[in-house]
Steps between C-alpha positions, in 0.01 A plus 500: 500500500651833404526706804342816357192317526276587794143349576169731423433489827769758642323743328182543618400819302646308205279173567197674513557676177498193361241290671284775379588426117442160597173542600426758189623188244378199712148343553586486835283641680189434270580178531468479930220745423292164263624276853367763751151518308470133366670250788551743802179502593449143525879482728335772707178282551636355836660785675219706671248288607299667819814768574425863596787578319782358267899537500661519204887532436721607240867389499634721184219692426651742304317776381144352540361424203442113517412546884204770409375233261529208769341699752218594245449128463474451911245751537280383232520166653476652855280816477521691762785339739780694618780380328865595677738530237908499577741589256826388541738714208876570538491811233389819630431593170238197442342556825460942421324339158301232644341759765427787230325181303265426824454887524363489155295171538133532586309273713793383758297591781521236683860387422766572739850553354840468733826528315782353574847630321658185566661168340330211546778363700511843733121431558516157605817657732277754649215237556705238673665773705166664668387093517224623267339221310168678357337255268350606144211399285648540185937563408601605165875478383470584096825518338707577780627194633850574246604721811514314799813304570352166656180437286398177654494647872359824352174267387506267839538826706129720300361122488506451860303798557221383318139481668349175481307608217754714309698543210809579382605585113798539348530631140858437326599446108399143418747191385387544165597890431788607344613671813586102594671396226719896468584427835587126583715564199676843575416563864853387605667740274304801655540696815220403742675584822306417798212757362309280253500149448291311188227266612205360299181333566727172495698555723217624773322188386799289650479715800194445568510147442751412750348734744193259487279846395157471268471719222301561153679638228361758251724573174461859360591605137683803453775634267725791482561749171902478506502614143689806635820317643621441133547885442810576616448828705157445601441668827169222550715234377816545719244528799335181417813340483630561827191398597494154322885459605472697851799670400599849546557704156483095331530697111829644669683280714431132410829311335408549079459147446307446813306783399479328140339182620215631720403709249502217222300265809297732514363468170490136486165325598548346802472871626325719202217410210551752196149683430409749293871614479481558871738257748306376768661394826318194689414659812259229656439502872369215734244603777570247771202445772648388833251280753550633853 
């Protein structure tokens, strides 16, 4: 690895730049949006029976967008209950955006926000240190679960504080996107540090599995326009890049002929189809449903 690369992640400015062109090219988010409306509401079926109120929490919620759509989807299955809604979000920035999105939201009025600027990791910290063990209803963890250093204690650790109704579900890329095959192939040739590391629905499918846990699994479509990441200069298409790489300034600092081979993966079709002159990027996700 050439030691002028450095992972997307010590720039945090830098990586939201870019998850935002992400999200402008991707189907990502319409995507959770079809699972919120079409197989939420049936995972949500279980949660609220008889309470006064219901607790919902949000490792990485980010700037809000999927959780205003989740919480949508409890309170149409739960008119009328309280709902107490945590937000656990290291970025400052996220957390500023997320509350001028509930500011703007109508009918929240009976949804209780707390946010958290933490890691998941500082929360569970903070919990075990005031011998706090609050249960919840409901725990999200969508696309976040790249950040945590210990994955499989991260799940045992929000699974244990399950109610015995509950759910937990965790959204990450699925084994059969091209972020799986880009990254079992090159992730060893690019600079993860300790502040990302690549896991797919297989992988937290063998977790799972030897943890004993239950869980449905949900596949959901999506692509990504990376069209722009051929033009050299791009300003979208170096973003993207560092995105799909996690590397700082990729266009920049990657070795040429490292930089030559994603770039000709990239194209191939174990991670893009060709359509309509347009390269699309397999982005499919897998919505995992955890049994308490």
């Amino acid at each position: 690895m050439a030691s002028s690369m450095r992972s997307l992640m010590s720039d945090p400015s830098r990586y939201l730049r870019s998850f935002r062109v992400f999200l402008a090219k991707s189907t990502e988010h319409q995507c959770m949006q079809e699972f919120v409306e079409r197989q939420l509401p049936g995972v949500l079926a279980s949660i609220g029976h008889g309470k006064p109120a219901i607790n919902v929490l949000s490792v990485g919620g980010g700037a809000g967008e999927i959780d205003l759509q989740i919480l949508s989807a409890v309170q149409a299955r739960y008119p009328g209950v309280t709902i107490n809604n945590e937000v656990v979000e290291p970025s400052a920035e996220q957390i500023l955006k997320y509350k001028e999105r509930v500011a703007a939201t109508s009918n929240l009025e009976n949804v209780k926000f707390t946010w958290h600027k933490e890691t998941a990791y500082e929360y569970e910290s903070r919990m075990n240190a005031e011998k706090n063990s609050k249960k919840w209803d409901f725990i999200h963890m969508i696309q976040m679960l790249y950040y945590v250093k210990d994955v499989p204690a991260t799940i045992q650790y929000f699974h244990s504080l399950l109610e015995a109704q509950a759910k937990l579900l965790i959204i990450v890329v699925s084994e059969n996107s091209g972020w799986e095959t880009l990254w079992k192939k090159y992730g060893s040739s690019l600079p993860l540090d300790d502040l990302c590391t690549y896991v797919s629905s297989a992988d937290i499918k063998r977790m799972l599995d030897s943890a004993g846990l239950k869980y449905q699994l949900h596949e959901l479509p999506s692509d990504m326009d990376i069209t722009c990441c051929f033009t050299e200069g791009d300003k979208d298409g170096e973003l993207l890049l560092d995105f799909l790489t996690e590397t700082l300034d990729f266009s920049k600092t990657a070795p040429p002929e490292l930089k030559h081979q994603i770039m000709e993966e990239l194209k191939k079709p174990g991670c893009s189809e060709k359509r309509n002159g347009k390269v699309l990027f397999n982005n499919n996700l897998s919505a995992i449903v955890i049994e308490p």
